[in-house]
N, C-alpha and C positions, 0 to 999 in steps of 0.2 A: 504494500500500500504506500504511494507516495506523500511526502508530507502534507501536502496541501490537501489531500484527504484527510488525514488526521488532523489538520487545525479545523477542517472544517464540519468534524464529527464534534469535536470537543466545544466547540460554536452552537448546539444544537442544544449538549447539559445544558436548561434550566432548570423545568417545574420537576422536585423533588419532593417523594413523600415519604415517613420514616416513621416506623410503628413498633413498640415494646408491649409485648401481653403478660403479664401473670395470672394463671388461673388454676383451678381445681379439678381434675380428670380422673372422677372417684369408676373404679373397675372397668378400665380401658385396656385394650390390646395392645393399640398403640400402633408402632410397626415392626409389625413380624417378617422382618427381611430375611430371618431362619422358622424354619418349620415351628417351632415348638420357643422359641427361646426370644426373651424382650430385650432391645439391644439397652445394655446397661455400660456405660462409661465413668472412668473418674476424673473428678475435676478436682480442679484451686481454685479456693477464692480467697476474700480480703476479707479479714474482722478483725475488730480490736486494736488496730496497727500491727498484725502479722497475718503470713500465708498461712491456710488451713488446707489441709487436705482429706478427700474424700475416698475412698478406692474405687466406689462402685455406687450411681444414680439411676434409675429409666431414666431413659432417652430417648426421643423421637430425631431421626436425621432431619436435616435440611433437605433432603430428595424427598419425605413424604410430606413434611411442611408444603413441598414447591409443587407436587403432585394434585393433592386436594386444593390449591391453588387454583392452577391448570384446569382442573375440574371445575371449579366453581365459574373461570374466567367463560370455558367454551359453553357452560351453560346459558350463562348472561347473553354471549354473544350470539348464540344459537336463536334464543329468544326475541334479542332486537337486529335479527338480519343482516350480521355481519361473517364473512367468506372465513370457512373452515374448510381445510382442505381434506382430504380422505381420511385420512389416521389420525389426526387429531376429533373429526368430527367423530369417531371412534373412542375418543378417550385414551389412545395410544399413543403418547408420547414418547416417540421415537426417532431416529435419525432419520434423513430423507432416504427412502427406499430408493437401490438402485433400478436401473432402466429396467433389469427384467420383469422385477416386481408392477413396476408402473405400468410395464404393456401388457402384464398378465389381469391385472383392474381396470383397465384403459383408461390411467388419468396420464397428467402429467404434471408435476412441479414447475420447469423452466430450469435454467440455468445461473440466471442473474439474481442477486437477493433483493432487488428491487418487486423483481416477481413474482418471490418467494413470500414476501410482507404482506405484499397488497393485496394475494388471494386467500393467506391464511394469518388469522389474527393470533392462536400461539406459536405458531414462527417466529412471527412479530414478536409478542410480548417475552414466551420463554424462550427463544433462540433456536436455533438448531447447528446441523453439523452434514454434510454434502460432502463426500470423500470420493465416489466410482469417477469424477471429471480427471482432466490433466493437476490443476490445482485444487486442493483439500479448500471449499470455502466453508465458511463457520463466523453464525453471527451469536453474540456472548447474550447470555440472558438478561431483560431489560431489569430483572427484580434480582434479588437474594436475601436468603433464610440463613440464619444460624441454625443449628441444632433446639431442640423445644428439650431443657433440659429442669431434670428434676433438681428443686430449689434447694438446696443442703440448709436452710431455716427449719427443716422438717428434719426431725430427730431421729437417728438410725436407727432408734428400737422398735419404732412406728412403721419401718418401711414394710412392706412383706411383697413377695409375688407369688400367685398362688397359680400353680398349673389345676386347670378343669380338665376332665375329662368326658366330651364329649360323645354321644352318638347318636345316630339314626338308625331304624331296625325294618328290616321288609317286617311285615304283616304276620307273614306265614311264607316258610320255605316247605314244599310239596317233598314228602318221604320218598327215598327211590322207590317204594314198591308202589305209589299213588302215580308215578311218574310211567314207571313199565306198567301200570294197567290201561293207560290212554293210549300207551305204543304197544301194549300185545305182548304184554305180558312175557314169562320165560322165554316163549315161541319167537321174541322180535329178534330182526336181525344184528349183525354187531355195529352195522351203521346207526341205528335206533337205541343200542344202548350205550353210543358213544353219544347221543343227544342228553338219557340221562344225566351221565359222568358233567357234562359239560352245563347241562342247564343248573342243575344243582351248584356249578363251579361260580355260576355267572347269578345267582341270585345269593350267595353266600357274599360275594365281594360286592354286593351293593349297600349291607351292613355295615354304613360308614363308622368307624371309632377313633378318632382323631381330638391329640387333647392341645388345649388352648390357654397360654401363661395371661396371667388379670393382673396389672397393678394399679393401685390412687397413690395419685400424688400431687403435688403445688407444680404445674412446667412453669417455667418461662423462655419466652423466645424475640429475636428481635428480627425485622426484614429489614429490605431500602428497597424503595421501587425511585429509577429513570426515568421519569413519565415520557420526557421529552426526549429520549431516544429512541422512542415506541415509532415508529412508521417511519423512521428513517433507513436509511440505505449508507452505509457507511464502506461501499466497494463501489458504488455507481455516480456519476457526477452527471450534472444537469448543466450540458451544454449551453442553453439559456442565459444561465445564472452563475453559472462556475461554480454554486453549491453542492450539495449533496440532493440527492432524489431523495423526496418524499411522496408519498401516499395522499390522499385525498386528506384536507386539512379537516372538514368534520366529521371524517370517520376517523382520523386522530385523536380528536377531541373524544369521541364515542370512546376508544379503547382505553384511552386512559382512565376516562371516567370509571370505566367498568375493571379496570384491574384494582381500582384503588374498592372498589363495591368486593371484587371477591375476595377481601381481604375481611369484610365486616361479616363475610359467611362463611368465616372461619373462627368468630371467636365462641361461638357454643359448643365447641369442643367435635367437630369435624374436620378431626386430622389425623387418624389412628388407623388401624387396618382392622378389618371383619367389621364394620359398621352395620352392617345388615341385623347384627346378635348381639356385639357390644357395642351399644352408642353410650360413648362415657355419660354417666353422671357427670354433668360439667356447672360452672359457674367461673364466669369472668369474674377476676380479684381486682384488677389494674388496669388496664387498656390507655396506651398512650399513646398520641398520637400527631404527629407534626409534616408540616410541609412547608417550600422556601421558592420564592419565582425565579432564582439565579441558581439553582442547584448546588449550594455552600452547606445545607443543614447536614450535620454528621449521624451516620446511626445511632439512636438509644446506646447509653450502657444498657447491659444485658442484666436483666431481672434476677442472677443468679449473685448480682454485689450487692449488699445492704445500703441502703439511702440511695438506690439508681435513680428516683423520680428527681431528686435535689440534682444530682449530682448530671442528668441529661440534660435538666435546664440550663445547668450552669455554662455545661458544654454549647447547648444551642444559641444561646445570650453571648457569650463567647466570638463565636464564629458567624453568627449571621449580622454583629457589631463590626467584626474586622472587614468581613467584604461588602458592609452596606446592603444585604441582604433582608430582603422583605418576609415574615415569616408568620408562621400562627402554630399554638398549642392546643391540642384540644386531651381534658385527661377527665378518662372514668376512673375514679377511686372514692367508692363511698365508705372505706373501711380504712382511710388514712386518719392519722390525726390531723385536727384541726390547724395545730402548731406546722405542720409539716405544709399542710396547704397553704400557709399563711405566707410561707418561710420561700415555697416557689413560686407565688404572685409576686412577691417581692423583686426575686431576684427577674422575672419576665416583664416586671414593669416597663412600660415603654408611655411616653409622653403624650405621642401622636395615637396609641389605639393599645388595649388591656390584650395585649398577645394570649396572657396563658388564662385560660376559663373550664372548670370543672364543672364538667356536664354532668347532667341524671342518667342519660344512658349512654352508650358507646355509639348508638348509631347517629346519635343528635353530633357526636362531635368528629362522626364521616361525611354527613348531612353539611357540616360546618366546613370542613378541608374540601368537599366538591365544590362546594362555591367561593370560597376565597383562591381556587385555582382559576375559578372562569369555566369550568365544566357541566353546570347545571346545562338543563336545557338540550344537550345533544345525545336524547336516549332514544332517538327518531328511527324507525327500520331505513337501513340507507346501504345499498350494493354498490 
């Protein structure tokens, strides 16, 4: 990529949004990236003035965070008339299928990521990756997830994971001698009582027994969404203009809007695997929420350091001070103290307009970041 590509991608960072959850996910699965087993990690954190350590948390990855994302983004878009291309409108997010794949479905991707964007919106928003060409092209994903990790606030004696043991049972499995009296009894031949051997074989293994690990606990997790990288073209340049190609400017407006939406339909605790049987017992604790019109605001500390709400403001007041950046807070926490909320209006005091404002729910203060971005208004069906 030549430089002038790259200044003129870097031209494009503005509108930034940037989101901390801590919440509650009483007997959830979580994600079971192993058959049987909840991925548990150990972390450090900061208390007291020294490091602590932990051996072993649940943990939910940043690939299933970014997954039920994904899901929730191609819902949205599905809904208000926006281009999903074959395997994502599938739910499959996956690398671009080479040529043979594509003329065995008869679609086609393109070759250019200009074309790749504008006919599919998680292309767009979560990237992808194109290798069968002369050159490997690959565009980086417009958001990113930390890990949703269990909050070590919560006392090791408390933790458990508890493996279930699951099944499902046919009805009634037919006795071989119920089975040879429909095929003729001693008299049938050995191709008929290889039916028995075999039907008995094939209703036996539909007796699913499959066991499933549950744990509760406090996650927390933090993202950052690009907005303003979303329908650009960061390999294609616009002869016109010597910029970068973009996409239709209000279905830009639409995708943004709607990645920053499936991120509000993720905080009741739809981010775990086997949702179908265990939808956690959930309860948002925190939900914090911020966005900046010059792309300067830094990610949340992550919910896993004690005092992160203080300590995110201080960061955000911080840096959207130095580059003269315009910004808003928006924070659910009805279970902080009073002193603590006091202590972060404070430090987000701003002259011109009360940046930081705690809302009654979570969604009143995604409600609040769509329209101080300019994105109301464009949820129109638009191809």
């Amino acid at each position: 990529m030549t430089r002038a590509v790259i200044n003129a991608g870097r031209g494009a960072a503005e509108l930034r949004f940037v989101m901390a959850y801590e919440g509650l996910l009483n007997i959830s699965s979580l994600n079971l990236e192993r058959e049987a087993e909840i991925r548990r990690m150990p972390v450090v954190y900061w208390e007291g003035g020294e490091p602590k350590f932990i051996p072993e948390v649940p943990a939910i990855s940043g690939v299933m965070l970014k997954h039920w994302h994904f899901r929730n983004l191609v819902e949205l878009s599905r809904e208000g008339g926006d281009r999903l291309c074959f395997f994502c409108s599938q739910l499959q997010a996956i690398r671009i299928p080479p040529k043979r794949v594509q003329e065995y479905y008869k679609i086609s991707y393109g070759k250019k990521e200009i074309e790749l964007i504008k006919n599919c919106v998680g292309e767009d928003v979560h990237g992808f990756l194109m290798t069968e060409e002369k050159e490997a092209l690959r565009r980086e994903s417009c958001i990113s997830f930390s890990w949703a990790i269990g909050l070590p606030r919560l006392s090791e004696e408390y933790r458990r994971i508890v493996v279930v043991q699951h099944t499902r049972n046919v009805g009634k499995i037919p006795s071989k001698d119920e089975i040879e009296s429909k095929i003729g009894g001693e008299n049938a031949d050995q191709n008929k009582r290889k039916i028995v051997e075999d039907l008995q074989k094939i209703l036996s293994q539909l007796q699913m027994i499959y066991p499933r690990p549950y744990a509760s606990d406090f996650y927390g997790f933090v993202s950052v969404a690009n907005l303003s990288r979303i329908g650009v073209s960061y390999t294609d340049i616009d002869n016109s203009t010597g910029g970068l190609q973009m996409i239709d400017s209000n279905i830009r407006k639409k995708r943004q809007r709607n990645t920053i939406l499936a991120y509000a339909k993720m905080i009741q605790g739809e981010i775990g695997a086997n949702l179908a049987r265990s939808l956690p017992a959930s309860m948002p604790i925190t939900v914090f929420l911020a966005a900046s019109k010059k792309g300067t605001i830094p990610a949340p500390v992550h919910p896993i350091y004690p005092n992160y709400l203080v300590e995110s403001a201080k960061l955000i007041k911080g840096v959207t001070k130095l580059f003269e950046d315009e910004y808003i807070v928006r924070i659910y926490a009805p279970y902080i103290d009073e002193s603590v909320k006091n202590q972060i209006t404070q430090i987000l005091q701003d002259k011109a307009e009360d940046n930081a404002t705690f809302v009654d729910d979570p969604y009143t203060g995604f409600k609040n970041i769509i329209s101080f971005l300019g994105l109301e208004g464009c949820a129109e069906n638009q191809q």
